[in-house]
GURODO-108073 format. One line per 5 residues: number of its first residue (from 1); for each residue x, y, z of N, C-alpha, C, CB. Coordinates in pm, whole numbers, plus 50000, padded with zeros to 5 digits. Glycine has a CB too. Example, Ala and Ser with C-alpha at 12.3 -4.5 7.8 and 13.67 -1.06 7.14 Angstrom:
<atoms>
1) 51319,49431,50780,51230,49550,50780,51320,49670,50780,51131,49553,50905 ~ 51285,49775,50708,51367,49894,50714,51290,50003,50787,51408,49940,50572;
</atoms>
This chain:
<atoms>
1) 42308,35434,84679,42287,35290,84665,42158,35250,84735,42406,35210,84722 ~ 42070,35189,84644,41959,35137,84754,41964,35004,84853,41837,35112,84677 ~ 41925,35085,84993,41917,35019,85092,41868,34820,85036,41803,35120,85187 ~ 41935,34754,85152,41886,34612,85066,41827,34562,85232,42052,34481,84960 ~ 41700,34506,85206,41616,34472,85298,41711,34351,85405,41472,34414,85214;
6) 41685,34380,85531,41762,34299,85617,41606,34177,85637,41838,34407,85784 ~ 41682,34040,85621,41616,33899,85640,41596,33935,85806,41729,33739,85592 ~ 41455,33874,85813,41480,33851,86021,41553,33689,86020,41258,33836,86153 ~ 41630,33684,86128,41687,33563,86187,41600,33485,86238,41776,33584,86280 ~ 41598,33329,86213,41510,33222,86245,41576,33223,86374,41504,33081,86154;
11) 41508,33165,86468,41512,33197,86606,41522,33065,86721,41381,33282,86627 ~ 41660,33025,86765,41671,32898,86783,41696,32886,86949,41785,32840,86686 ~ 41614,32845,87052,41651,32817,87175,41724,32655,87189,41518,32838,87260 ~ 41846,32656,87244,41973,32563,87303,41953,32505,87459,42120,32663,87306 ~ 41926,32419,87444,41878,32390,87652,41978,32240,87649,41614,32335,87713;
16) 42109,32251,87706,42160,32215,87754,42228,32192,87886,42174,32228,87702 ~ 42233,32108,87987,42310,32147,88104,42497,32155,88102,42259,32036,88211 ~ 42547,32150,87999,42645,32101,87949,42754,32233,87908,42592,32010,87838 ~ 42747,32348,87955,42813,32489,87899,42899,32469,87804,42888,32571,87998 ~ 42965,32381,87791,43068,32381,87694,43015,32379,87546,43156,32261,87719;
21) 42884,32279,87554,42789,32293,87447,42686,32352,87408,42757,32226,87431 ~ 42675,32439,87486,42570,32558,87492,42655,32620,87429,42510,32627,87625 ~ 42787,32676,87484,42854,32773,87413,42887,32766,87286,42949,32796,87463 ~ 42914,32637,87241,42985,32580,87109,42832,32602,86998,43054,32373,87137 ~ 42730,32510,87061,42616,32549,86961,42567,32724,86946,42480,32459,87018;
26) 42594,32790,87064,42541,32925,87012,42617,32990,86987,42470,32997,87077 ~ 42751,32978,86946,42841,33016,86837,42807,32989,86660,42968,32938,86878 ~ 42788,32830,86680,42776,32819,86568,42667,32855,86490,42800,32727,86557 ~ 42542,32868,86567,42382,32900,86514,42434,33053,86468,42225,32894,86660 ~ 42474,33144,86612,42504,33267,86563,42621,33280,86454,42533,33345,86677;
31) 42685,33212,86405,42775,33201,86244,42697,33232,86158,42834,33061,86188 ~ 42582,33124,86146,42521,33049,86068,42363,33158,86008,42497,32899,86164 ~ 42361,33280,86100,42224,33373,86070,42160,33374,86190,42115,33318,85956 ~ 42153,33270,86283,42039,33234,86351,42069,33311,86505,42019,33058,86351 ~ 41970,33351,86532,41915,33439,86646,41863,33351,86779,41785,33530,86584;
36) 41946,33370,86853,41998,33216,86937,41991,33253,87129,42222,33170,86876 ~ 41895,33216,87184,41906,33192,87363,41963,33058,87378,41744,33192,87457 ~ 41980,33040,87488,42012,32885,87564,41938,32920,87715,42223,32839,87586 ~ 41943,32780,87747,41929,32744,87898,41992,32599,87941,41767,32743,87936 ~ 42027,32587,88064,42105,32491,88089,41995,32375,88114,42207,32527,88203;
41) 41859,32352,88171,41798,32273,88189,41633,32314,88186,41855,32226,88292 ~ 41548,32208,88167,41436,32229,88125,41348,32389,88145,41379,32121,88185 ~ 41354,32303,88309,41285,32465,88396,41340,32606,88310,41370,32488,88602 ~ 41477,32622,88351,41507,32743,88258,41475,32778,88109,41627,32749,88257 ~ 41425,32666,88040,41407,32669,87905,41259,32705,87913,41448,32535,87824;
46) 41167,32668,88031,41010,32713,87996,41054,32840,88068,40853,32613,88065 ~ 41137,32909,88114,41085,33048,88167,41158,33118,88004,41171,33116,88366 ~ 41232,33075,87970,41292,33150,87841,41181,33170,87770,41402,33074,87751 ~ 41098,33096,87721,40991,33056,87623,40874,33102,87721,40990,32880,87571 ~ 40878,33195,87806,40776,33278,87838,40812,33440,87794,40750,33257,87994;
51) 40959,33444,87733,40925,33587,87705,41011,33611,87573,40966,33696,87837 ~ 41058,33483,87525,41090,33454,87383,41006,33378,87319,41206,33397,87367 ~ 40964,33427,87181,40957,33314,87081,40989,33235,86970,40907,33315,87061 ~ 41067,33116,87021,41203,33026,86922,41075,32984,86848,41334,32865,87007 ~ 41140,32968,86711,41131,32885,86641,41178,32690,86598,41159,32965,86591;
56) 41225,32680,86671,41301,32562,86700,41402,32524,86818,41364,32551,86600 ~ 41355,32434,86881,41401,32405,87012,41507,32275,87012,41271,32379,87104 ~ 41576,32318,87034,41709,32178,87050,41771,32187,87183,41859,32191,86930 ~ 41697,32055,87233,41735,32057,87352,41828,31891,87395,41590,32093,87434 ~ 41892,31868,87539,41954,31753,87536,41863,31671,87619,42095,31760,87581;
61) 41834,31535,87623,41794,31431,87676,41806,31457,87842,41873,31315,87615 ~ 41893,31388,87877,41950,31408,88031,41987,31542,88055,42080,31322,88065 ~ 41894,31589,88197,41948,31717,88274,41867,31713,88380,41942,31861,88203 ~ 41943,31814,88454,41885,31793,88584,41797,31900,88597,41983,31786,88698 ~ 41694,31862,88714,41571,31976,88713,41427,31905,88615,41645,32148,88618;
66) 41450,31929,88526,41327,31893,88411,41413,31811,88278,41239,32069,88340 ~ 41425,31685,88259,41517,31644,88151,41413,31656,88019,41587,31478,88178 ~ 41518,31636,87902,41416,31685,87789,41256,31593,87749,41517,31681,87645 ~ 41262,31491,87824,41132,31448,87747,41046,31490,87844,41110,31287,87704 ~ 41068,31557,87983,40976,31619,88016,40958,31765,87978,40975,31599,88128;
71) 41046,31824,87914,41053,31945,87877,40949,31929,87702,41240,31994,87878 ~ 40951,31850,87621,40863,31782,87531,40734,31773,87585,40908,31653,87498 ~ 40711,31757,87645,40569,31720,87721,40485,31862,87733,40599,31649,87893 ~ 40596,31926,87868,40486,32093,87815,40532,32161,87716,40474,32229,87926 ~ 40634,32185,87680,40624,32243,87531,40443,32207,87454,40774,32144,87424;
76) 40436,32034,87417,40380,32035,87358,40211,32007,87373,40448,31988,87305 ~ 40197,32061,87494,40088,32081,87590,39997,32219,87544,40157,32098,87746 ~ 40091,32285,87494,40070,32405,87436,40097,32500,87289,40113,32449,87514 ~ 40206,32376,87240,40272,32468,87102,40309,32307,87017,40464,32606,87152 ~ 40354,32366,86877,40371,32292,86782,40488,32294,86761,40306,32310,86688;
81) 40585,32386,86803,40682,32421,86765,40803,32312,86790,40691,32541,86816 ~ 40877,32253,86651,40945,32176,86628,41086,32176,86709,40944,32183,86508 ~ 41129,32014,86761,41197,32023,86880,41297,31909,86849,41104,32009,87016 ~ 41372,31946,86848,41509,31820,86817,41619,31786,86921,41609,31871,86688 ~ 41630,31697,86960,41664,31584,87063,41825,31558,87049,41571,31434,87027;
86) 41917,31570,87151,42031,31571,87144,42030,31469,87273,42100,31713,87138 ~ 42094,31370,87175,42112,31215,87292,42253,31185,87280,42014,31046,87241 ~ 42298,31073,87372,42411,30989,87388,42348,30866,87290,42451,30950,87562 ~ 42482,30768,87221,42479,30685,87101,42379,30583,87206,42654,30621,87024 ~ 42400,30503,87276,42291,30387,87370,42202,30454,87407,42339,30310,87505;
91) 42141,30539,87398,42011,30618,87453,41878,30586,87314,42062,30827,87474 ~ 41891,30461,87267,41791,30442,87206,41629,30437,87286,41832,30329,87143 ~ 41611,30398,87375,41527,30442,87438,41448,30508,87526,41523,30417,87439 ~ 41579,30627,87543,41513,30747,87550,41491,30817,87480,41539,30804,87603 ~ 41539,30786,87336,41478,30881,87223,41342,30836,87154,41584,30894,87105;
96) 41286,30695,87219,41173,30672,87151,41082,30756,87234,41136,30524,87136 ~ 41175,30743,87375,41031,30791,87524,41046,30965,87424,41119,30795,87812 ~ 41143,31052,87414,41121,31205,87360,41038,31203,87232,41268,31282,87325 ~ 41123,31098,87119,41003,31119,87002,40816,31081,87049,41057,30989,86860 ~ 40851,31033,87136,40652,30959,87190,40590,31104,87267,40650,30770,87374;
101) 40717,31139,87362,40653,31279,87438,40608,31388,87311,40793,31367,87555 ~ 40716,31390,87164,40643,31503,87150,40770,31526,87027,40613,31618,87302 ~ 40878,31529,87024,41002,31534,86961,40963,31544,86809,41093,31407,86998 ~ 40994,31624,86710,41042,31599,86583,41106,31496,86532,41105,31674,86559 ~ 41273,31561,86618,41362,31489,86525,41459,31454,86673,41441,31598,86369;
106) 41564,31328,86623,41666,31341,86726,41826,31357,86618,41656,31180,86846 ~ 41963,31420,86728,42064,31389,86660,42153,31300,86757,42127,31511,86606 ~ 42201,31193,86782,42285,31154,86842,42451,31209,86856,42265,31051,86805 ~ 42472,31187,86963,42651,31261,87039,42698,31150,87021,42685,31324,87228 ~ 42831,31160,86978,42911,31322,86946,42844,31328,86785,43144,31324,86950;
111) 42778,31463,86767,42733,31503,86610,42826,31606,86606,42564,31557,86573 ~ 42821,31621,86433,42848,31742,86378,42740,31875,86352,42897,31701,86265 ~ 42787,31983,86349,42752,32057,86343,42627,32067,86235,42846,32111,86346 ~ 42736,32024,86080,42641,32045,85985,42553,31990,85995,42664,32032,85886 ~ 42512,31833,86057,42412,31750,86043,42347,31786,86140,42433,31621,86035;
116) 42339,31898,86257,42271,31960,86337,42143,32059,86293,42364,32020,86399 ~ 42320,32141,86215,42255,32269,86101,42151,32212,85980,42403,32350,86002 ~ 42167,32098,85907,42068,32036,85840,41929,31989,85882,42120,31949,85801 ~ 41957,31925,86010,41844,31907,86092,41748,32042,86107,41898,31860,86230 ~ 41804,32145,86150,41733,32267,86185,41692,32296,86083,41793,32372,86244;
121) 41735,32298,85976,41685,32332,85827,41538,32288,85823,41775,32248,85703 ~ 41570,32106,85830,41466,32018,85794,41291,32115,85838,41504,31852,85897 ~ 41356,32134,86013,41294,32156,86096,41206,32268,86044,41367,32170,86200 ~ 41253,32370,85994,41240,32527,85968,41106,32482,85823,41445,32632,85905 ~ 41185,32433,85756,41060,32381,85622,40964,32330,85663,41092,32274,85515;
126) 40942,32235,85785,40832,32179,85810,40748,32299,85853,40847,32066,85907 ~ 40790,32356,85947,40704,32496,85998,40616,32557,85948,40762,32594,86014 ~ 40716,32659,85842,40683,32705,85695,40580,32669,85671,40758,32666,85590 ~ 40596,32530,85608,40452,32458,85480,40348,32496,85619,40456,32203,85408 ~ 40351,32424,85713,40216,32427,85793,40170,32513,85820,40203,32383,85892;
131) 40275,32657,85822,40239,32770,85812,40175,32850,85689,40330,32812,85848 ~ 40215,32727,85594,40114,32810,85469,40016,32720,85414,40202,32865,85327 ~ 40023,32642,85504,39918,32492,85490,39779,32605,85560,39986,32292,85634 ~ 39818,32675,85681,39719,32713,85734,39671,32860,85710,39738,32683,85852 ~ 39736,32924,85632,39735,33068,85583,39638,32989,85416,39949,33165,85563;
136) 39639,32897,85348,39585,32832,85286,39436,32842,85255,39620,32744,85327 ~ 39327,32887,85225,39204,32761,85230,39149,32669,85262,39186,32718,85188 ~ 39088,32630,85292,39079,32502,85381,38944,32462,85195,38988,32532,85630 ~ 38910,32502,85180,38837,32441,85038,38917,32408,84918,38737,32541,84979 ~ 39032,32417,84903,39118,32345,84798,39105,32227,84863,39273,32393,84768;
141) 39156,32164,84942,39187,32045,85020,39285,32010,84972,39101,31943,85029 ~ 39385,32057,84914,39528,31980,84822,39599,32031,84927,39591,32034,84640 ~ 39727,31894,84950,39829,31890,85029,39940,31867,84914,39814,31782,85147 ~ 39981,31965,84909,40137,31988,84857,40266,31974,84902,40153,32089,84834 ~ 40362,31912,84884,40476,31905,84935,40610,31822,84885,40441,31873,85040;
146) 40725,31912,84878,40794,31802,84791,40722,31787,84647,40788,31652,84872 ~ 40777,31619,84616,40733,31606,84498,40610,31536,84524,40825,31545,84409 ~ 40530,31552,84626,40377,31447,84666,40287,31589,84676,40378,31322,84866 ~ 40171,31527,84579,40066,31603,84579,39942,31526,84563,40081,31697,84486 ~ 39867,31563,84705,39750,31471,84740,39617,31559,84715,39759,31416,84907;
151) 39491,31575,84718,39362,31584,84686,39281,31474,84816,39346,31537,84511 ~ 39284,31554,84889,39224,31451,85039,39068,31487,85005,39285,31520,85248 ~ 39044,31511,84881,38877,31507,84901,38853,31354,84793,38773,31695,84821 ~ 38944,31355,84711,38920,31256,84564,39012,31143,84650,39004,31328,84364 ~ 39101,31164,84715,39236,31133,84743,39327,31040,84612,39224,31047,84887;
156) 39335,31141,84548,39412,31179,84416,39577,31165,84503,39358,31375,84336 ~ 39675,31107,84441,39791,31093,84484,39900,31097,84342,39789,30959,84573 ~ 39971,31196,84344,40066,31225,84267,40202,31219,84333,40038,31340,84214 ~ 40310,31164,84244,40457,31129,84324,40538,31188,84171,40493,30909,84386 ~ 40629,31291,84181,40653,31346,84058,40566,31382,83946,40723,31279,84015;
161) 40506,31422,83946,40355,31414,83848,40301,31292,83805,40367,31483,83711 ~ 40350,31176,83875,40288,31068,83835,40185,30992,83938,40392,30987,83793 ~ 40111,30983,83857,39987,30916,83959,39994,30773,84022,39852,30905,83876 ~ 39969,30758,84174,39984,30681,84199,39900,30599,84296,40070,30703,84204 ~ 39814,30455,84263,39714,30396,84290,39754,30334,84456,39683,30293,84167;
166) 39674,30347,84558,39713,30341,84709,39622,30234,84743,39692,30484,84804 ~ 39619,30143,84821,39515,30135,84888,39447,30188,85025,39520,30044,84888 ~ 39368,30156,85065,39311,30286,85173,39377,30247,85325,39104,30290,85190 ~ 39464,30183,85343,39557,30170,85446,39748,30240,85396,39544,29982,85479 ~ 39740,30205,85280,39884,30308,85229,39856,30421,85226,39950,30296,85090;
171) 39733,30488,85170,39695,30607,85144,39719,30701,85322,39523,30588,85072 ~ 39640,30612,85401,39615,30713,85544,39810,30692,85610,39438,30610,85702 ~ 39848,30570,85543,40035,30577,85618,40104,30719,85533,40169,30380,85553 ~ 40042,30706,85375,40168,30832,85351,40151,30959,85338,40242,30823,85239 ~ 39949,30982,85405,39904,31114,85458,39970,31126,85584,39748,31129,85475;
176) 39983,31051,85697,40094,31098,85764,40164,31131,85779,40129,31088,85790 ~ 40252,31034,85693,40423,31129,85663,40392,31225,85625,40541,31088,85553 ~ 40337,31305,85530,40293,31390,85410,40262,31524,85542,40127,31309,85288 ~ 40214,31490,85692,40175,31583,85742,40261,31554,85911,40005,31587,85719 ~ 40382,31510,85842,40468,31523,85913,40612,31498,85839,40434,31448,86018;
181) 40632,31588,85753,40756,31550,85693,40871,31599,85790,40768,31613,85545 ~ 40987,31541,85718,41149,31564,85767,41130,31564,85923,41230,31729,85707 ~ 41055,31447,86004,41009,31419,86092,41017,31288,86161,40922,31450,86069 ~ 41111,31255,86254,41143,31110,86256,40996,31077,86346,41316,31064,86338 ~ 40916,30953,86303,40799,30903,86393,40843,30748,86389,40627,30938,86327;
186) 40824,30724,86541,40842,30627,86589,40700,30527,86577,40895,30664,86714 ~ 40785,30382,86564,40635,30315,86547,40561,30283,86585,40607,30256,86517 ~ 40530,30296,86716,40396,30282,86799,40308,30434,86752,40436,30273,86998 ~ 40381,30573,86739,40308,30629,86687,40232,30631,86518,40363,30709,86725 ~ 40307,30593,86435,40272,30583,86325,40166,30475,86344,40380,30564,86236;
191) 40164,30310,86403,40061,30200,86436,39931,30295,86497,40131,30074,86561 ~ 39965,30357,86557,39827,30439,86622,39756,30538,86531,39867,30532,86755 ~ 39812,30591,86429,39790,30708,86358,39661,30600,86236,39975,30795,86282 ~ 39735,30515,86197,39719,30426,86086,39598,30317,86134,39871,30353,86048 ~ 39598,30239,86262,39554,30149,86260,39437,30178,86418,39675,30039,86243;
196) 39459,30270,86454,39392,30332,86557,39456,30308,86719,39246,30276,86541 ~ 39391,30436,86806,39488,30447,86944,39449,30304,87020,39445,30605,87060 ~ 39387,30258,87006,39380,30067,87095,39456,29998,86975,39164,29960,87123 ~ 39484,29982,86937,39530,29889,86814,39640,29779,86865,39604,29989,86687 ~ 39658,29675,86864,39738,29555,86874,39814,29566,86814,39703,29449,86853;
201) 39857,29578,86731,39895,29547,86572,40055,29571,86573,39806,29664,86447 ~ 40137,29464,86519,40226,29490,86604,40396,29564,86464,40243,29308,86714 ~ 40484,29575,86492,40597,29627,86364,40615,29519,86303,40749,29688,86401 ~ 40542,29425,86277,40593,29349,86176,40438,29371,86058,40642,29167,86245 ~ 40345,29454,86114,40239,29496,86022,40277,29598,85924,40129,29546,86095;
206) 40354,29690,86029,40366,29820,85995,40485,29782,85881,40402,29929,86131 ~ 40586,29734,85941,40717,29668,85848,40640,29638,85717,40799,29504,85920 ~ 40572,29558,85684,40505,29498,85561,40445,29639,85476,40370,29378,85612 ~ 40348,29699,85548,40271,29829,85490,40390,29963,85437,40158,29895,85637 ~ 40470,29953,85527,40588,30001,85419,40633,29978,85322,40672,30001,85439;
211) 40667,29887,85292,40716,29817,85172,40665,29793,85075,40749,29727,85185 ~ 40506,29793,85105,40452,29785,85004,40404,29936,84927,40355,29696,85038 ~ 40385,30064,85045,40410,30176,84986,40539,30240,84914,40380,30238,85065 ~ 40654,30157,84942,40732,30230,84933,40742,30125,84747,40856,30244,85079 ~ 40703,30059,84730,40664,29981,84617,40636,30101,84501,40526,29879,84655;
216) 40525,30152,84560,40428,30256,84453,40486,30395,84484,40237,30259,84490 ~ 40567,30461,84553,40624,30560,84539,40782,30558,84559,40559,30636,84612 ~ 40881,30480,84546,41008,30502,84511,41039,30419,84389,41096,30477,84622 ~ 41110,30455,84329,41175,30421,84175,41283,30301,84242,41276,30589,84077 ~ 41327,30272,84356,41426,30157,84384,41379,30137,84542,41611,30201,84358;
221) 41300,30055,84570,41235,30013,84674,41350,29973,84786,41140,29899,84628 ~ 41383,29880,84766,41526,29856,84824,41645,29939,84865,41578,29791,84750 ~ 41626,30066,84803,41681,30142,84825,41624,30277,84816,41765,30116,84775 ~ 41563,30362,84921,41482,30430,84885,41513,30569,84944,41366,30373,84911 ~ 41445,30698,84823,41474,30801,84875,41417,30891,85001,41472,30848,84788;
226) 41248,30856,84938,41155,30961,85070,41130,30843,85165,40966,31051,85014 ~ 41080,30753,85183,41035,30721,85305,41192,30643,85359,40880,30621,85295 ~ 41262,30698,85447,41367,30623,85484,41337,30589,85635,41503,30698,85458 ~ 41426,30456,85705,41455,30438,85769,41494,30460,85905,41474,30423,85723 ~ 41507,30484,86026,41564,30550,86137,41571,30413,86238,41464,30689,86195;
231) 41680,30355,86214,41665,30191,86286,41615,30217,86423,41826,30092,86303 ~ 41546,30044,86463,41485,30051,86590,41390,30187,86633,41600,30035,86684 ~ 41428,30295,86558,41314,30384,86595,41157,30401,86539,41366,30496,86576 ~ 41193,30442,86416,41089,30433,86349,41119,30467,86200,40993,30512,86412 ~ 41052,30585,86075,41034,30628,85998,41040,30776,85947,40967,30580,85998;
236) 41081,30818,85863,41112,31022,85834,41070,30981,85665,41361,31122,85867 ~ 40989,31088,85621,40984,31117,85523,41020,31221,85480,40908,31099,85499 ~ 41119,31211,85332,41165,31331,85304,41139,31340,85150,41311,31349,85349 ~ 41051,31481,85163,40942,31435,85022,41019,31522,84939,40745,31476,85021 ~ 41146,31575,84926,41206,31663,84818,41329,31621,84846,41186,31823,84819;
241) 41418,31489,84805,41556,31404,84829,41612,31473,84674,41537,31186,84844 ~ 41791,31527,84730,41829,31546,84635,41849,31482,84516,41889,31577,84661 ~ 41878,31502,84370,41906,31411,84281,42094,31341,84342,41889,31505,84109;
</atoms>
């Protein structure tokens, strides 16, 4: 019988102070394929990540020693590598302070597993593309993704193969998303990305400039598939939503 090639395991570090949930998540990652360390608090998570290299970091908010949005900070002092945020339900603003330090994505406690395991997914695709964003050409200039396909030299914008007319403030909001998909961004960062790092400009700008993109690329505005929502936080684009 011929041998059948073994997949390598995506590679997930757990930094919790919480053992019960360290244990429970690196059960379930290890179910699930995934090739799995933990640490109970920050500090221990940067010495892990001196002689491992995760692919995705899920770590919790509050801990003692280094809590996660300072653990966000050097992570991303040095690496790109996508990092998802495990908070308590009233910790809305410490998940803006982690998404601002540096954060991907967050999941709020008590979560489920799957919507953990989906998250990591999200996480894993974003990687990928940027990883073949940069294995790429840099003289095509086409950004592919999902069903959005941009031309940042013409800035040509396609949404299902259909073309779609921007103006040059929608255009630079949904090159963002576009280069940060399945990515929750909060809106002081998106206002800064869009309107520049001094900028005034306050969420009831940004509120409007949505809506009006989400005008020219969703089929039910009001109800929409890729650019969704993340209340009080900010915005995630998800440029390949199931039918």
């Amino acid at each position: 019988m011929p041998t059948q090639l073994m997949t390598a395991r995506r590679r997930v570090l757990v930094v919790d102070d919480e053992s019960s949930i360290t244990r429970t998540l690196r059960a379930s990652f290890l179910a699930n394929g995934y090739d799995v360390r933990t640490a109970h608090d920050g500090v221990s998570a940067l010495n892990v990540l001196e002689d491992w290299d995760p692919e995705v970091v899920v770590t919790d908010l509050t801990m003692p020693e280094m809590d996660g949005v300072e653990l966000c900070k050097r992570i991303r002092s040095y690496s790109s590598i996508p990092i998802i945020l495990l908070s308590v339900q009233d910790a809305t603003s410490a998940k803006i302070r982690g998404l601002d330090a540096g954060a991907d994505d967050y999941v709020t406690k008590p979560f489920s597993i799957d919507e953990l395991l989906a998250r990591v997914r999200g996480s894993l695709r974003r990687l990928d593309a940027l990883r073949t964003s940069d294995s790429t050409s840099t003289e095509t200039k086409m950004l592919r993704t999902g069903d959005f396909s941009v031309n940042t030299l013409t800035r040509h914008v396609t949404v299902s193969e259909i073309e779609v007319k921007l103006t040059p403030r929608e255009y630079d909001l949904l090159l963002f998303f576009l280069r940060n998909v399945d990515r929750v961004l909060t809106h002081s960062s998106i206002i800064q990305s869009v309107w520049g790092p001094y900028s005034t400009h306050q969420q009831e700008y940004l509120r409007v400039l949505v809506a009006t993109l989400r005008k020219k690329i969703e089929r039910d505005p009001n109800h929409p598939r890729y650019l969704l929502t993340d209340p009080w936080v900010g915005y995630r684009l998800n440029p390949n939503p199931e039918e």
